[in-house]
C-alpha angles and dihedrals in degrees: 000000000000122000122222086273110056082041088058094047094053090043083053103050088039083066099046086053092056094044093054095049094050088049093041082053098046088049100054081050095057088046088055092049087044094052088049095046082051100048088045091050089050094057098041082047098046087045089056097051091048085052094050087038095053091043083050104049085050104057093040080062096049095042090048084051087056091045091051094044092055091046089049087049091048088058090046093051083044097061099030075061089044091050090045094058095042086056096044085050078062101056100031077069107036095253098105087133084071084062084090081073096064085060089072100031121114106249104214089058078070092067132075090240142006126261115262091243104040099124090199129248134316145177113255118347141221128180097242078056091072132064107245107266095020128116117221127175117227119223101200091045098033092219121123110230137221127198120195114220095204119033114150085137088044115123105178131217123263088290094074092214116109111245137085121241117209118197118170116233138181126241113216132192132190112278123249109277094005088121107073135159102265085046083253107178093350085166108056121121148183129197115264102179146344120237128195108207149152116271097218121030108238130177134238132174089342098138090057095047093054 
């Protein structure tokens, strides 16, 4: 038979027990909460990085195109300063009718050296001839070519085909005394300047420089 005493103690511990499951229960239960607000997180936090990493993606491309479209253009202004000076060797010695030569040249032979990414000459040309961000001459045309490698902001010309086509041409102005009253050699000209410019007019990130 228990005394007051021993009845108390067991009252007691029965108590504790029921205390500790409820908080061992409460506890799983928090655990299970915890475990959902965490997957939830996850994916909240994984959907954000693949949006960044798209928006990223995107504007490491853009930024590579327009990287790709100035270095085109260098090579461009490179060639239009090599052409001036060929033409200026000409007149420096009288034979600025040869000038009508520069007009078939191949340009990069104006240069000192080749650009890295000229792929050579070659007889009749078609985009898919050359390798994407390369320059080639083209011996029937006479143009020296230039295929963009990335050119998702690229409009061609009328051509349709994407790529721009460079050709060198003289500019010409009346001579001195050709106009006279009669009309007396009216036509008459002298060369006045060389370009080097594209053959089509194409379009590229027009619409995010305006």
């Amino acid at each position: 038979m228990m005394n007051r005493n021993e009845e108390r103690g067991l009252g007691i511990e029965d108590r504790g027990a029921r205390v500790g499951d409820a908080g061992v229960r409460r506890a799983a239960g928090l655990s299970r909460s915890s475990k959902g607000f965490t997957l939830i997180e996850l994916v909240v936090v994984i959907t954000i990085i693949v949006i960044l990493t798209g928006a990223l993606l995107t504007r490491i491309w853009f930024y590579q195109e327009q990287a790709e479209k100035a270095a085109m253009e260098q090579v461009a202004g490179a060639l239009q300063s090599a052409m001036v000076l060929q033409f200026g060797r000409l007149l420096v010695h009288g034979r600025e009718s040869e000038a009508i030569n520069l007009l078939t040249e191949n340009p990069t032979r104006w240069l000192m050296r080749a650009p890295p990414n000229y792929a050579g000459e070659f007889d009749g040309i078609k985009p898919a001839t050359i390798e994407p961000g390369n320059w080639a001459f083209d011996l029937r045309t006479r143009e020296l070519i230039y295929v963009p490698d990335r050119s998702d902001y690229f409009v061609p010309g009328k051509d349709g085909l994407k790529w721009v086509r460079y050709r060198a041409r003289l500019e010409y102005e009346h001579a001195p005394g050709a106009a006279t009253p009669r009309g007396a050699n009216m036509g008459a000209k002298e060369i006045s300047g060389v370009l080097f410019e594209p053959v089509e007019r194409y379009q590229w990130f027009v619409k995010e420089e305006e």
